[in-house]
TINU-448139 format. One record per atom (N, C-alpha, C, O, CB): residue number from 1; atom name; x, y, z. Coordinates in steps of 0.1 Angstrom, whole numbers, plus 5000, padded with zeros to 4 digits. Glycine has a CB too. Example, Ala and Ser with C-alpha at 12.3 -4.5 7.8 and 13.67 -1.06 7.14 Angstrom:
residues 2
(1,N,(5132,4943,5078));
(1,CA,(5123,4955,5078));
(1,C,(5132,4967,5078));
(1,O,(5142,4967,5085));
(1,CB,(5113,4955,5090));
(2,N,(5128,4978,5071));
(2,CA,(5137,4989,5071));
(2,C,(5129,5000,5079));
(2,O,(5134,5011,5080));
(2,CB,(5141,4994,5057));
END
This chain:
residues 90
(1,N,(3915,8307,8327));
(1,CA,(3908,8313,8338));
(1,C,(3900,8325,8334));
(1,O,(3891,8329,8341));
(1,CB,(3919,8317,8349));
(2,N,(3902,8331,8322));
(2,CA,(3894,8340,8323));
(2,C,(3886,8340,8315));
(2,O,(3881,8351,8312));
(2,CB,(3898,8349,8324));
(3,N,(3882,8326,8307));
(3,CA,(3871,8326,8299));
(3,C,(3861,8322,8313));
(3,O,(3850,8328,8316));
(3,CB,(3872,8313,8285));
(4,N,(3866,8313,8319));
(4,CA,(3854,8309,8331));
(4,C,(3847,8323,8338));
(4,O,(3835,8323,8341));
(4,CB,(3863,8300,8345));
(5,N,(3859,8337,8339));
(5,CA,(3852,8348,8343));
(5,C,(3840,8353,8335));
(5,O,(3829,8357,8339));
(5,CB,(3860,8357,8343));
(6,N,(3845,8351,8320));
(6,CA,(3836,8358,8313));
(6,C,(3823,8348,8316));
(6,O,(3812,8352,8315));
(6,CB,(3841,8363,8297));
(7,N,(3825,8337,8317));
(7,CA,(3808,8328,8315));
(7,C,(3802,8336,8330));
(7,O,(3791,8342,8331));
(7,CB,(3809,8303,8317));
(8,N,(3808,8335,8337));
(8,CA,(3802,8343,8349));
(8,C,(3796,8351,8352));
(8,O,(3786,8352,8360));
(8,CB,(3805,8346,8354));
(9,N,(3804,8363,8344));
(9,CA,(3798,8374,8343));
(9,C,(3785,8372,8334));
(9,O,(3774,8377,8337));
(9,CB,(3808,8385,8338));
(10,N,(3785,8366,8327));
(10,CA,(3776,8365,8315));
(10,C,(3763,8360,8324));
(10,O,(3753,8366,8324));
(10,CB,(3782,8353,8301));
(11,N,(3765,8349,8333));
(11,CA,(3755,8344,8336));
(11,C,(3750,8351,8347));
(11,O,(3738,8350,8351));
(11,CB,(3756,8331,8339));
(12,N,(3759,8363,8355));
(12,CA,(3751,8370,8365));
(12,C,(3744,8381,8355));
(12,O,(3731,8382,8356));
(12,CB,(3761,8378,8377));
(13,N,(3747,8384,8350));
(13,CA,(3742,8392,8339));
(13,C,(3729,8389,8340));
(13,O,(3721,8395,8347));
(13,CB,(3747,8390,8326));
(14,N,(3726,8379,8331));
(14,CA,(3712,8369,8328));
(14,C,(3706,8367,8334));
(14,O,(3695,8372,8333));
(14,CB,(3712,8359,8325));
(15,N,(3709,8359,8345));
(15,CA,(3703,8358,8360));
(15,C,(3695,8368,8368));
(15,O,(3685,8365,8374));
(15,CB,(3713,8355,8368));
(16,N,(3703,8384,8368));
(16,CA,(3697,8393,8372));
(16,C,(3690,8403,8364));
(16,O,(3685,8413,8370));
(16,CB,(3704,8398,8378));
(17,N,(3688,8401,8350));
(17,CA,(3679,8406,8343));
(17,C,(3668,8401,8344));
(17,O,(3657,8407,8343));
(17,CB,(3681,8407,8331));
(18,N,(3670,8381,8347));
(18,CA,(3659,8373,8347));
(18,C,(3649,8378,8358));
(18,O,(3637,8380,8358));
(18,CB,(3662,8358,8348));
(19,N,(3654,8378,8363));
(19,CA,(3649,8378,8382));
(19,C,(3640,8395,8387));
(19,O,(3631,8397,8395));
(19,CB,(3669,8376,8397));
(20,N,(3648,8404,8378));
(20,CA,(3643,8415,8381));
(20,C,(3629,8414,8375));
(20,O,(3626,8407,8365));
(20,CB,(3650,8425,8378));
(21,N,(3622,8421,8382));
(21,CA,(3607,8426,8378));
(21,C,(3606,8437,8376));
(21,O,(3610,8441,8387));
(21,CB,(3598,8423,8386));
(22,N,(3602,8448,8369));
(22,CA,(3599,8459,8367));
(22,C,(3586,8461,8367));
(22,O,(3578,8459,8358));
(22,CB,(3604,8462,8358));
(23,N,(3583,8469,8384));
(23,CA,(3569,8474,8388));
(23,C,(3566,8487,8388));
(23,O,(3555,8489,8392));
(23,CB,(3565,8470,8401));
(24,N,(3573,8498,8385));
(24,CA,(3576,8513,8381));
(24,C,(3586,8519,8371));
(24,O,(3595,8513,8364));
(24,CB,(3579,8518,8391));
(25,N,(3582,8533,8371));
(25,CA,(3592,8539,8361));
(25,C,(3606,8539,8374));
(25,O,(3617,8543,8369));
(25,CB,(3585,8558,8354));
(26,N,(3607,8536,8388));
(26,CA,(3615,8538,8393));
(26,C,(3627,8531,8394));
(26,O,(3638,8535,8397));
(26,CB,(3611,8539,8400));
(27,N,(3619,8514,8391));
(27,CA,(3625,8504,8392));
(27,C,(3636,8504,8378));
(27,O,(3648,8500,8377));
(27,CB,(3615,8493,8393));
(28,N,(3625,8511,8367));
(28,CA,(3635,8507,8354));
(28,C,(3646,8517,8351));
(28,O,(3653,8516,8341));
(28,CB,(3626,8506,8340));
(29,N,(3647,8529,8362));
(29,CA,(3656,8536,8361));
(29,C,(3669,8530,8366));
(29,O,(3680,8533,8362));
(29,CB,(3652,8546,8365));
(30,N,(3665,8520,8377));
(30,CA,(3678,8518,8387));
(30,C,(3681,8504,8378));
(30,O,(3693,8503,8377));
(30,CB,(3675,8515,8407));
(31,N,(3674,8495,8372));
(31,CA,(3677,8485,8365));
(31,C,(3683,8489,8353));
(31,O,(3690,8481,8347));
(31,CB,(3667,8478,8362));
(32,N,(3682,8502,8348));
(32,CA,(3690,8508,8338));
(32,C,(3704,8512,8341));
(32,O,(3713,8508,8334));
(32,CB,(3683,8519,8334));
(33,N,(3705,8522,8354));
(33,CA,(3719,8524,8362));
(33,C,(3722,8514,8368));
(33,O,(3731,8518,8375));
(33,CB,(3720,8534,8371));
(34,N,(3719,8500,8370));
(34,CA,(3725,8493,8373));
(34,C,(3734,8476,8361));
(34,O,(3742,8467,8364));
(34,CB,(3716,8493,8385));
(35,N,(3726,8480,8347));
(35,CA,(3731,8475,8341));
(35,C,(3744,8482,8334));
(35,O,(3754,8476,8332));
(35,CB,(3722,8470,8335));
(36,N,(3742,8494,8331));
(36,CA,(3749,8503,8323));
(36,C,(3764,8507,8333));
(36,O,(3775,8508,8327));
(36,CB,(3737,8518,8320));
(37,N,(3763,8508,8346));
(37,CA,(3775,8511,8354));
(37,C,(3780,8504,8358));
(37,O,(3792,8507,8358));
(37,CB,(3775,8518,8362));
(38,N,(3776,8489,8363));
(38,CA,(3783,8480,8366));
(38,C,(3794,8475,8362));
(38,O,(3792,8469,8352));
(38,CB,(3778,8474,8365));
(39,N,(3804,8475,8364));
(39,CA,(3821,8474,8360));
(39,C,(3825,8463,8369));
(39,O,(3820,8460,8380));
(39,CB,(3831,8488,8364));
(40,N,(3837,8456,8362));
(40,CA,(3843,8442,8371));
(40,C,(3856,8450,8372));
(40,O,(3864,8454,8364));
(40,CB,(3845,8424,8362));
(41,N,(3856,8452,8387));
(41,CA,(3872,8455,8393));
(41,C,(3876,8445,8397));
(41,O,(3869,8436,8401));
(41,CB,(3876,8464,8403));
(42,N,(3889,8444,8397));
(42,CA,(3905,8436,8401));
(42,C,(3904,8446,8415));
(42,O,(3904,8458,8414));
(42,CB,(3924,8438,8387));
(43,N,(3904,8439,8429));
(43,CA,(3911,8447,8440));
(43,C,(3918,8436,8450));
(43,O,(3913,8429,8459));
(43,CB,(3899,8455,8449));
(44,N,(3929,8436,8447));
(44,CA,(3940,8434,8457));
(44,C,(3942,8415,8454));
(44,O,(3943,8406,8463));
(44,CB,(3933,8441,8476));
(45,N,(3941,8414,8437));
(45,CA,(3936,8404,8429));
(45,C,(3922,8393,8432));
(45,O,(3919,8381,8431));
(45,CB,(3949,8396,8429));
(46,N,(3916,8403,8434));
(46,CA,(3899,8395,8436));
(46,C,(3893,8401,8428));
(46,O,(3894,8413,8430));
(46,CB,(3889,8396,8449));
(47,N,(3885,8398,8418));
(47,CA,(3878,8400,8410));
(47,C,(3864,8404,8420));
(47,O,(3859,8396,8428));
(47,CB,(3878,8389,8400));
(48,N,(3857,8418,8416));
(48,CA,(3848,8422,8422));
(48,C,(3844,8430,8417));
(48,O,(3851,8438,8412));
(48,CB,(3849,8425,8431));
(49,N,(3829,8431,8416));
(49,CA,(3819,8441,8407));
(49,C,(3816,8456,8420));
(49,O,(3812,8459,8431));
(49,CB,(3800,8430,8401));
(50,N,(3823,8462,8406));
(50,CA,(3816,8479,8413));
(50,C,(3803,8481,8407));
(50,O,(3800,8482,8395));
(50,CB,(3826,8495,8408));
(51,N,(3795,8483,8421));
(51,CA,(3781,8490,8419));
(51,C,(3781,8505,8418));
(51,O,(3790,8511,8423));
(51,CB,(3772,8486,8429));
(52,N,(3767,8512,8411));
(52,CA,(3767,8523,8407));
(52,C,(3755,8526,8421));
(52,O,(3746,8518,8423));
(52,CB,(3764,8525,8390));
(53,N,(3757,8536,8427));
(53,CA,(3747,8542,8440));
(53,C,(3736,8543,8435));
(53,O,(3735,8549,8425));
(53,CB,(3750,8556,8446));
(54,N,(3725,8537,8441));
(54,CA,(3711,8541,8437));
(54,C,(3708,8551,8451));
(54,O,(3709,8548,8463));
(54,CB,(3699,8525,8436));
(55,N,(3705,8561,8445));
(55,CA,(3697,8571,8456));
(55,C,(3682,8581,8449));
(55,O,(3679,8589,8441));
(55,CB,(3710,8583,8461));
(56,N,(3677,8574,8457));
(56,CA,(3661,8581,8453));
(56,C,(3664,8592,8459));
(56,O,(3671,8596,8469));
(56,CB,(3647,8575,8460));
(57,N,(3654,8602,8444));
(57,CA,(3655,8616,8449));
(57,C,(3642,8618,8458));
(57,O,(3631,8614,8454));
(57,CB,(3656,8627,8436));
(58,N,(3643,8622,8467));
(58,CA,(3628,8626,8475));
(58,C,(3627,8641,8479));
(58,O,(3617,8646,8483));
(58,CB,(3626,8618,8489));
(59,N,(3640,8647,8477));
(59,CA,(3640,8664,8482));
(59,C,(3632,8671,8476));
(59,O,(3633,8668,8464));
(59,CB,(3652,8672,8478));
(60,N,(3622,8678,8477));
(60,CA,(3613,8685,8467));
(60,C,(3621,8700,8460));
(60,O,(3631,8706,8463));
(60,CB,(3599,8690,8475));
(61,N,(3613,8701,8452));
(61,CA,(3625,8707,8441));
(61,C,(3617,8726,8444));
(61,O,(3607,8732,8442));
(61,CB,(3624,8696,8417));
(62,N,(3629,8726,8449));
(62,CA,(3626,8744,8454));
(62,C,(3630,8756,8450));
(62,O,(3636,8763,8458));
(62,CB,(3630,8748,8465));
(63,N,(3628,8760,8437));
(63,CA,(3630,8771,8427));
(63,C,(3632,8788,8433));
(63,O,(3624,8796,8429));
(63,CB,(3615,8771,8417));
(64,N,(3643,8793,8444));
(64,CA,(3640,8805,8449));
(64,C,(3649,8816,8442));
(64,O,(3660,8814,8436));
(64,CB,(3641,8804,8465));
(65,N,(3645,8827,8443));
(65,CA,(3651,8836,8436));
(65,C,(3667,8839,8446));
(65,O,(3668,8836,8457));
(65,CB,(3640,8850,8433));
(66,N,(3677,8845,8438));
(66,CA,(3691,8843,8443));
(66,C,(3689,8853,8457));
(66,O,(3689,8849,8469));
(66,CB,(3705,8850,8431));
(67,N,(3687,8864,8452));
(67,CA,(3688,8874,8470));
(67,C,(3676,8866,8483));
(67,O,(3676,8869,8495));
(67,CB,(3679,8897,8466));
(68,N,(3665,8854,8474));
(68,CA,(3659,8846,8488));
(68,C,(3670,8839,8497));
(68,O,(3670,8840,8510));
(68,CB,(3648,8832,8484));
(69,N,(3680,8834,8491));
(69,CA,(3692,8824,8497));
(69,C,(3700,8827,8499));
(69,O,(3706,8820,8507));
(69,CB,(3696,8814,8491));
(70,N,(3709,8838,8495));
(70,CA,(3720,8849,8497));
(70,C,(3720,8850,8515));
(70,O,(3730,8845,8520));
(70,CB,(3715,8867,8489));
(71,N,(3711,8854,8523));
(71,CA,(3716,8853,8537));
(71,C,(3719,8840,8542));
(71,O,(3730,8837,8548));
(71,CB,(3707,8859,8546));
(72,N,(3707,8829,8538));
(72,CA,(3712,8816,8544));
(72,C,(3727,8810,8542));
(72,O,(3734,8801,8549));
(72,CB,(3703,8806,8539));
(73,N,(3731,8818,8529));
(73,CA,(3746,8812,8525));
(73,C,(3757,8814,8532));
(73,O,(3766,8805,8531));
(73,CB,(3750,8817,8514));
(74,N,(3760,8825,8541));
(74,CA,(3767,8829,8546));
(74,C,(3767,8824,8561));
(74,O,(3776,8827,8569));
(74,CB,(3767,8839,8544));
(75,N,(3758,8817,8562));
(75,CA,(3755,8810,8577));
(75,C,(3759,8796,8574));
(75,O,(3767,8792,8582));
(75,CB,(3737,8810,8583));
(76,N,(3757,8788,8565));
(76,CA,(3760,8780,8562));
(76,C,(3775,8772,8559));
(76,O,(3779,8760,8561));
(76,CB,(3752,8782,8557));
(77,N,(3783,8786,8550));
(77,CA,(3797,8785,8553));
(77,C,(3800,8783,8561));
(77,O,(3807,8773,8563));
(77,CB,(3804,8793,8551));
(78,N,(3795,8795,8574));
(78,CA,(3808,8796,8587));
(78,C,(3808,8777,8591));
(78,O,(3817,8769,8594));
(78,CB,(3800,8811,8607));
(79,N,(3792,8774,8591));
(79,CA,(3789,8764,8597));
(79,C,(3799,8748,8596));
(79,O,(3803,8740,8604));
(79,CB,(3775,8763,8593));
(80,N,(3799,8751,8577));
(80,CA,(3808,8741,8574));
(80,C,(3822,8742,8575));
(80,O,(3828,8731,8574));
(80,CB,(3807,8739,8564));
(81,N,(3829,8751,8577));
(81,CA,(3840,8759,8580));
(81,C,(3843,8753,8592));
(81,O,(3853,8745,8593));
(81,CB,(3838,8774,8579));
(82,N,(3836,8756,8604));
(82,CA,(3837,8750,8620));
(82,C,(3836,8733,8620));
(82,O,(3841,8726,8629));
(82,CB,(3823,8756,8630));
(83,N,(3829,8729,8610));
(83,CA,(3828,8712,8610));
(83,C,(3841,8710,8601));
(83,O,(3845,8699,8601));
(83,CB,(3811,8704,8602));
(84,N,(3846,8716,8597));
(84,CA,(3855,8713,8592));
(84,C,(3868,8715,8598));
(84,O,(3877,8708,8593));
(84,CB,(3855,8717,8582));
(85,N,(3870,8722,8607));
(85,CA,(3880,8724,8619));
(85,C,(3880,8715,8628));
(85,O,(3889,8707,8630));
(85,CB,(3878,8735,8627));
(86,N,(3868,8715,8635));
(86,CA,(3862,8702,8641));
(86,C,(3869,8687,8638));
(86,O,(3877,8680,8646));
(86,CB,(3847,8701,8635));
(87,N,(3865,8683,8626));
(87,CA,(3867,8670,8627));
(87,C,(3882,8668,8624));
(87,O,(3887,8657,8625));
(87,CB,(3858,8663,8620));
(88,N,(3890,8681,8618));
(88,CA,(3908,8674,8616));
(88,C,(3912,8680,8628));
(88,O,(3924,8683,8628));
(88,CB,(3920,8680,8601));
(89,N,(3906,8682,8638));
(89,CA,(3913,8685,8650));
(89,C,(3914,8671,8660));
(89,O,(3920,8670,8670));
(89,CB,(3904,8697,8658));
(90,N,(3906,8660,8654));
(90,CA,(3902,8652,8663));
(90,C,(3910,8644,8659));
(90,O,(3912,8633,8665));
(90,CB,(3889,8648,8665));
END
């Protein structure tokens, strides 16, 4: 039984290297994290592949000096502090 896994894996492997297309530097990043992280878990005796999260970054990248963000910080605690009361109350 578990040579048949390994041909499997082997051929999804293959199959999805075949099939992918690489049309950006974007694509070959996630075709990279998605060959490199992919793992075969056992859950609850089913053989099932864990995927690795693809998330595009799109936040723009905002360089501020520490005393710019120092007041927002303290607003932002209380804020999470109350969502966090919030929801184990429910």
């Amino acid at each position: 039984m578990g040579e048949l896994y390994q041909h499997r894996e082997k051929l999804w492997q293959s199959s999805a290297i075949e099939k992918l297309v690489t049309r950006s530097r974007l694509d070959q990043k996630a075709t990279d994290l998605l060959l490199d992280k992919t793992t075969m878990v056992i859950v609850d005796g089913i053989n099932s592949y864990a995927l690795a999260l693809l998330q595009k970054d799109t936040r723009p990248h905002v360089w501020l000096p520490k005393e710019a963000v120092m007041p927002n910080l303290g607003n932002t605690e209380q804020e999470m502090a109350l969502d966090l009361v919030t929801s184990t109350a429910q």
